[in-house]
C-alpha positions in Angstrom: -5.2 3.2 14.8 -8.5 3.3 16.3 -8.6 2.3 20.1 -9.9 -1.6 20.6 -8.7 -2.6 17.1 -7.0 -6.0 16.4 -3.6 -5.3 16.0 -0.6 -7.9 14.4 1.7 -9.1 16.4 4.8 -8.6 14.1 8.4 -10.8 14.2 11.5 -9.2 15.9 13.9 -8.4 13.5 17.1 -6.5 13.7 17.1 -2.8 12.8 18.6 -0.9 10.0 18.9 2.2 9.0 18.4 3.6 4.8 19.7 7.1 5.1 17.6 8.1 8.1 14.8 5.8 7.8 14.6 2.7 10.1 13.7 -0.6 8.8 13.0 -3.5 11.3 12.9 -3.7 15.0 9.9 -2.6 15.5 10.0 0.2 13.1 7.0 1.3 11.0 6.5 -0.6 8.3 7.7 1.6 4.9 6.8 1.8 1.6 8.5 1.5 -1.6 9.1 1.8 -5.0 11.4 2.1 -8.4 11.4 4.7 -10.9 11.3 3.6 -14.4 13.1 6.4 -15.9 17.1 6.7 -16.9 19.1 7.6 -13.9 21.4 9.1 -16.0 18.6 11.5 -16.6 19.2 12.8 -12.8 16.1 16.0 -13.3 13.5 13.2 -14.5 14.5 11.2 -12.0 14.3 13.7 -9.5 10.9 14.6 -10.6 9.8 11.2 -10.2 11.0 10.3 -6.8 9.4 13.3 -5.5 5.9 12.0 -7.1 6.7 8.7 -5.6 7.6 10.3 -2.2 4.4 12.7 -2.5 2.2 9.1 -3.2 3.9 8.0 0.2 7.2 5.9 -0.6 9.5 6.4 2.3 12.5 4.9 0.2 13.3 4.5 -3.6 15.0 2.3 -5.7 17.0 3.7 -8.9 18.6 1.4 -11.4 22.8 1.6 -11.5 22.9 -0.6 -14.7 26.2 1.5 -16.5 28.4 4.1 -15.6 26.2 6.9 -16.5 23.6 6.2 -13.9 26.2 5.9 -11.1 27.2 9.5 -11.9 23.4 10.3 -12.2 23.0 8.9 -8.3 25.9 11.3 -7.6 23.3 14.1 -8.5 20.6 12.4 -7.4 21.3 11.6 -3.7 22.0 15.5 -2.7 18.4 16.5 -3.7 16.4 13.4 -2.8 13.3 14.2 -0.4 14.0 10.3 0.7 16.6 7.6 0.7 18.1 6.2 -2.8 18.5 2.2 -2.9 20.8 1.3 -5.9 19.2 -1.2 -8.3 22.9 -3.3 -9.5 22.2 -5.8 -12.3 25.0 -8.0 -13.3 28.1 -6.0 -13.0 29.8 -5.8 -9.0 31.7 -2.4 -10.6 28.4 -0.2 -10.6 27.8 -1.5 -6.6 31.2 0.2 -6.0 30.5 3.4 -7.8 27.0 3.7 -6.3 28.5 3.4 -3.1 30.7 6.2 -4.2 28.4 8.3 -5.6 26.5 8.3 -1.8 23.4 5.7 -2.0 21.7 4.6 0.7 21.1 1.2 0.1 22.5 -1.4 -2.2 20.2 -4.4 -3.5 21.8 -7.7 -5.0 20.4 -10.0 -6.8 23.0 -13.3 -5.3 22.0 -14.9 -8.7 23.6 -11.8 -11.1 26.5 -11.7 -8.9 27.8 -15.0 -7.7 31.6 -14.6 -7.8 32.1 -15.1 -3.9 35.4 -12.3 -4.1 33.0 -9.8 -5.7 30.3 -10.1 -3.4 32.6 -9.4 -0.5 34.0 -6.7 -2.0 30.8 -5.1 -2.2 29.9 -5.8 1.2 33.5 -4.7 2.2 33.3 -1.1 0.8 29.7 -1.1 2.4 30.6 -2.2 5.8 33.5 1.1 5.5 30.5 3.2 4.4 27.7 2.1 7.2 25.6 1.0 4.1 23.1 -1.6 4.3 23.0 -4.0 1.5 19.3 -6.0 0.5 20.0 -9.6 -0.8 17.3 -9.3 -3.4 16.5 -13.4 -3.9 14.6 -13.8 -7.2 12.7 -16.7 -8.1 13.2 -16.1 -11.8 17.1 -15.6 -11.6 18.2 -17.9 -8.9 21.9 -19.5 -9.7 22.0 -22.1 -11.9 23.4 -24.7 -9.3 20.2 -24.0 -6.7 17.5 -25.0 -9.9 19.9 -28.2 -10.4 20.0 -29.1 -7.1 16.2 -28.7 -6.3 15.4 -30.7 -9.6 15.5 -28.0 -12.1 12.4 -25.9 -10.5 11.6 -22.8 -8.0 11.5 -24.1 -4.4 11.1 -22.5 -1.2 14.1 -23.7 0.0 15.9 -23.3 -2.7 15.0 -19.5 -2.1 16.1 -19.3 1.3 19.2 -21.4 0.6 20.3 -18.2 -2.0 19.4 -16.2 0.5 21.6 -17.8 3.8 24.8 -18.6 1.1 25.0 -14.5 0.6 24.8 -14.0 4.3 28.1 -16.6 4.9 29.7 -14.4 2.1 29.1 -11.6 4.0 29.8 -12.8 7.8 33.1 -13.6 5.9 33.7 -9.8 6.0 31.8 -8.9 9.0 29.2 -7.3 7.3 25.3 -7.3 9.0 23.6 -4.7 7.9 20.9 -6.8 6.0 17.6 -7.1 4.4 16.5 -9.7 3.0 13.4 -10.6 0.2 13.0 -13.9 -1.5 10.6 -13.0 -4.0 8.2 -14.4 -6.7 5.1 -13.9 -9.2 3.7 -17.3 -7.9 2.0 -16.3 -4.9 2.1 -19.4 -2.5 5.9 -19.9 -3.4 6.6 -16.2 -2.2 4.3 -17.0 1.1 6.6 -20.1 1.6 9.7 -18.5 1.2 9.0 -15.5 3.6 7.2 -18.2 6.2 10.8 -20.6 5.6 12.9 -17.7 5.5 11.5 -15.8 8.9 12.1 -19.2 10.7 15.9 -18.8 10.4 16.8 -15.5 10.2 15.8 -12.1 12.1 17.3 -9.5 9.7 14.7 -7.5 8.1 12.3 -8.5 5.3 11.3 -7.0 2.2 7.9 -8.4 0.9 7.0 -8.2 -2.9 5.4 -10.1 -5.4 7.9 -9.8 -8.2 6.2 -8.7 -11.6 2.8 -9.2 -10.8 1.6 -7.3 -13.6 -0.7 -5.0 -14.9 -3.9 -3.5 -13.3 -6.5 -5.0 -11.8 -4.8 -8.4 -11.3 -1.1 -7.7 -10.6 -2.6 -5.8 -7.5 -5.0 -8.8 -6.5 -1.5 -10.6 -6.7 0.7 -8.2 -4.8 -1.5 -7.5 -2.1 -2.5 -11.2 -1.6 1.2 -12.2 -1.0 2.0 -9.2 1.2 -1.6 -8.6 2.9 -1.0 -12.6 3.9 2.5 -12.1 5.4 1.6 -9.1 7.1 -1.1 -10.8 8.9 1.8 -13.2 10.3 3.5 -10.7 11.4 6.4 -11.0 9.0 7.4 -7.8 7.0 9.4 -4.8 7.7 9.1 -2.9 4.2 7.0 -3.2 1.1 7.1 -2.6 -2.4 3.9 -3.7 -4.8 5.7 -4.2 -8.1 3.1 -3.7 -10.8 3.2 -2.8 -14.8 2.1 0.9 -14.0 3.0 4.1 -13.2 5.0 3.6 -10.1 3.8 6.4 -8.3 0.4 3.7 -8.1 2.8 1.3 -6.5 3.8 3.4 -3.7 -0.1 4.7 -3.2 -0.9 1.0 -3.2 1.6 0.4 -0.3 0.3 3.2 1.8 -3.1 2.6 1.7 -2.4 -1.1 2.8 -0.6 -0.3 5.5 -3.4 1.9 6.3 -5.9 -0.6 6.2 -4.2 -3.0 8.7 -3.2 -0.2 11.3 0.4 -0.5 10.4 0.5 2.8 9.5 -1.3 6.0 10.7 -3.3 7.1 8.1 -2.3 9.6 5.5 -5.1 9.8 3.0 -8.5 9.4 2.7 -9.9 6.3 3.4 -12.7 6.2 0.9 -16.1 4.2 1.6 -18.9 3.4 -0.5 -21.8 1.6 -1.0 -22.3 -1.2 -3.1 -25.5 0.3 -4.5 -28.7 -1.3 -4.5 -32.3 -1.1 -5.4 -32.8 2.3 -3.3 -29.7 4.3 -4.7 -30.9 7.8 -6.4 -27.4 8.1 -7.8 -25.4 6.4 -9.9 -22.6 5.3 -6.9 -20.3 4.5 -9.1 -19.9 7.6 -11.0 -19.8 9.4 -7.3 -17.3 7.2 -5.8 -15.0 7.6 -8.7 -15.1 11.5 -9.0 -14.5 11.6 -5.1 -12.0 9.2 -5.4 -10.0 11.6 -7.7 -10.9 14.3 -6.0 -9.3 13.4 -2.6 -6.4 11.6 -4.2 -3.2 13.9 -3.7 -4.9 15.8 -0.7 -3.6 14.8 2.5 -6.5 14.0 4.7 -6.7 11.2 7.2 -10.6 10.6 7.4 -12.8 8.0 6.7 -15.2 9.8 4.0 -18.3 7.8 2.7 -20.6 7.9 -0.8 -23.9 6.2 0.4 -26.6 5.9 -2.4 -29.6 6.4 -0.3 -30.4 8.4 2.9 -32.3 5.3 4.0 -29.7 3.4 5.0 -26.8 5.3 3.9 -25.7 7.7 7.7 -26.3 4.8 9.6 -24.2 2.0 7.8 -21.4 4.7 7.6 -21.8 6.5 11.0 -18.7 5.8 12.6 -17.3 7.7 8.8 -15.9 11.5 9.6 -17.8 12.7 7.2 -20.2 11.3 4.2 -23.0 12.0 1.8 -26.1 10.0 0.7 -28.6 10.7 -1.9 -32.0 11.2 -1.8 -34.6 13.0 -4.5 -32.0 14.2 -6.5 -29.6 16.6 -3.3 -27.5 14.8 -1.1 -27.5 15.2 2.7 -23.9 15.9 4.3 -23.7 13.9 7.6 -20.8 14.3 10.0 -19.9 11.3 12.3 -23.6 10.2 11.7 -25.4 13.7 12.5 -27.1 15.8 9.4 -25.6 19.1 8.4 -26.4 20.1 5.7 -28.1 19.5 2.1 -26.9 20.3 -1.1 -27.7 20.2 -5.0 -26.8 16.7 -6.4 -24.3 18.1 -8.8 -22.8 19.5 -5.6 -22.2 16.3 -3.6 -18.3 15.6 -4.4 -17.5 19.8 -4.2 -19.1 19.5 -0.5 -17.3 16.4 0.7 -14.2 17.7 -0.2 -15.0 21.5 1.4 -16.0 20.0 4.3 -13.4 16.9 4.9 -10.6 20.2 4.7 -12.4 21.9 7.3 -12.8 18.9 9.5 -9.2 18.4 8.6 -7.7 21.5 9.8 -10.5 22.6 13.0 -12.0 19.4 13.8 -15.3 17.3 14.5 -16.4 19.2 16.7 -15.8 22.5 15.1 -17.9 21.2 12.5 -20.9 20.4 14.2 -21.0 23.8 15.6 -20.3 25.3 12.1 -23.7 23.4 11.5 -25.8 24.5 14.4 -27.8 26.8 12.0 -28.8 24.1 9.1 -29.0 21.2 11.7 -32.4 20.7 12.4 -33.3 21.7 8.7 -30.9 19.4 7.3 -32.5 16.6 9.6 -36.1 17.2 8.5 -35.5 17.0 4.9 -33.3 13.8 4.7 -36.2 12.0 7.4 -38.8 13.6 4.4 -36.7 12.0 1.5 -36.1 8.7 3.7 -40.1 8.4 3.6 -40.4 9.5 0.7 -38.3 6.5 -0.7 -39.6 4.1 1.6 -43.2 4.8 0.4 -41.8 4.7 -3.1 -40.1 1.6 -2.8 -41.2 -0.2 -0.1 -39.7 -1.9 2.9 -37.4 -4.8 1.2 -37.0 -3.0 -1.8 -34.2 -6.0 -2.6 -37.6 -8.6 -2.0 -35.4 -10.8 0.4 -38.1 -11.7 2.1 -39.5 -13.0 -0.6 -36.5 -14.7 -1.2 -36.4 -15.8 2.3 -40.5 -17.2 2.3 -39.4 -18.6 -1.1 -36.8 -21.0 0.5 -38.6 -21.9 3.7 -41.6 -23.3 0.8 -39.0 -25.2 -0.8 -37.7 -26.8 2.0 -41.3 -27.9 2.9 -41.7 -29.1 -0.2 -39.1 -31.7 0.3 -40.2 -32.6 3.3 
């Protein structure tokens, strides 16, 4: 996190540990995510947990729905780059065979599996193992006897009330190694429940949306209802749970852990322009190729696509490294300063060569890789900064006119 930013004051909570990756108490917040395919195919689900790890999930959750996915786990678990969380549906049976098979983490939904002896059980054979258990509170599967007794709908409290009745069940047996999510698709229930929820309890919270949906709008959902929480401080792990490849899920989680400082940045932070009347370049189309091309690479800088070299290095000096257009090149700018200028068709290659370089020697190496081209580079984007000026004029967006236009009006009325 850059020194001087604002930082979130996040909740005590206890800690756990999934495998060897600590949830709460101060831990970094993780990521996660689910694969999708068969666990009983352990090699497919082995190649997807590694994509999901590669896309930065720290933990992932495989489904244990029948017996041939608890002896899938028993493959899986050995050869997994990152804890496994067991996914068990209705049936207590395939919590005690995942535990046997060597999973890190249980989940629960309390309104699958609501016989009181079986949920002890469970959290019996766990406590013997030093497994942690999630209470996995679903607003769309809550027990019958909760809808009934909050007249017949999803409430808050209701949520939290399926949360605190597992808990008893497990006190019962001595068992506190919890985490806890109470989640939704409605986005101000799911605040409400985490808000409600984080009032009563400190064990460790998992933040979702559930089914949020597809693409653009299940993210806009997701990351309202997390993004929000976070804020508050409440959160210790994430999943965004979207209709799409989950690999994008676990991306998704990074990155907004990046943005608030929660986590120290992995990939690129991509910045761009909005375009605008000066742009030589169709922004757009740059932002998008750069965006793919920086997408698996592991580099923590801010990189910038500016549209014009008229406003483009100053608005993005504090980036590591960016490029703005101007009379059909674009001029390479490190941490504000000119490098270099290259054919347009060239712009994306460039970022990329140079963002590794910076990468691996530094800033400053950089700059004195550019010592040479410097002062050249300078000149020619001052020449095309002119040279649009001249072409386009000082407000090439006419706000001033806008500006004289409204002051007129409101003489008018008076």
């Amino acid at each position: 996190m850059d020194a001087g930013a604002v930082t979130f004051p996040r909740k005590q909570t206890r800690r756990i540990m999934v495998g060897d990756v600590p949830v709460g108490g101060g831990a970094p917040i993780t990521v996660q995510s689910m694969t999708i395919t068969k666990t009983a195919d352990h090699e497919g689900t082995l190649q997807q947990i590694y994509a999901l790890a590669a896309a930065g999930a720290d933990i992932v959750r495989c489904t244990c729905n029948e017996p041939e996915a608890a002896e899938g786990l028993a493959r899986i678990v050995p050869r997994s780059p990152v804890p496994i969380v067991a996914d068990i549906h209705h049936q207590y049976r395939r919590a005690l065979e995942a535990l046997e098979a060597g999973v890190h983490c249980l989940r629960l939904n309390p309104g699958n599996i609501r016989r009181p002896e079986h949920i002890k059980a469970v959290a019996s054979e766990a406590k013997d193992r030093g497994v942690p258990i999630r209470i996995g509170v679903n607003g769309g599967s809550l027990d019958p006897e909760l809808y009934d007794k909050y007249g017949g709908r999803v409430t808050p409290e209701a949520m939290v009330e399926s949360a605190l009745r597992e808990i008893a069940y497990f006190e019962e047996v001595d068992f506190d190694l919890i985490k806890i999510s109470v989640k939704a698709s409605n986005v101000p229930l799911m605040i409400e429940a985490y808000r409600q929820l984080s009032e009563v309890t400190d064990h460790p919270l998992h933040l979702g949306v559930t089914e949020a949906g597809p693409p653009p709008a299940g993210i806009v959902k997701a990351t309202a209802g997390i993004a929000t929480l976070l804020a508050e401080g409440i959160g210790d792990t994430i999943r965004y749970s979207l209709t799409s490849d989950p690999v994008d899920e676990a991306r998704l989680g990074r990155q907004l852990l990046e943005c608030f400082g929660l986590r120290e940045r992995k990939n690129v932070d991509l910045i761009a322009c909005p375009s605008c009347g000066r742009a030589e370049i169709d922004v757009y189309k740059i932002a998008q190729q750069a965006q793919e091309a920086f997408k698996d690479r592991l580099i923590p800088l801010q990189v910038a696509v500016m549209g014009c070299v008229v406003n483009g290095p100053g608005e993005a000096r504090d980036a590591d490294i960016g490029i703005a257009a101007g009379n059909k090149r674009g001029h390479l700018f490190v941490k504000g300063t000119n490098v270099a200028v290259v054919p347009e068709d060239e712009m994306v290659d460039t970022l990329v060569e140079w963002a590794e370089f910076i990468n691996t020697e530094g800033v400053e190496a950089a700059l004195d890789r550019a010592k040479s081209t410097r002062d050249a580079a300078r000149k020619a984007a001052e020449e095309d900064r002119q040279r649009n000026l001249d072409d386009r004029g000082d407000d090439v967006n006419a706000s001033e006119q806008l500006v004289e236009l409204l002051r007129s009006e409101r003489t008018k009325e008076s």
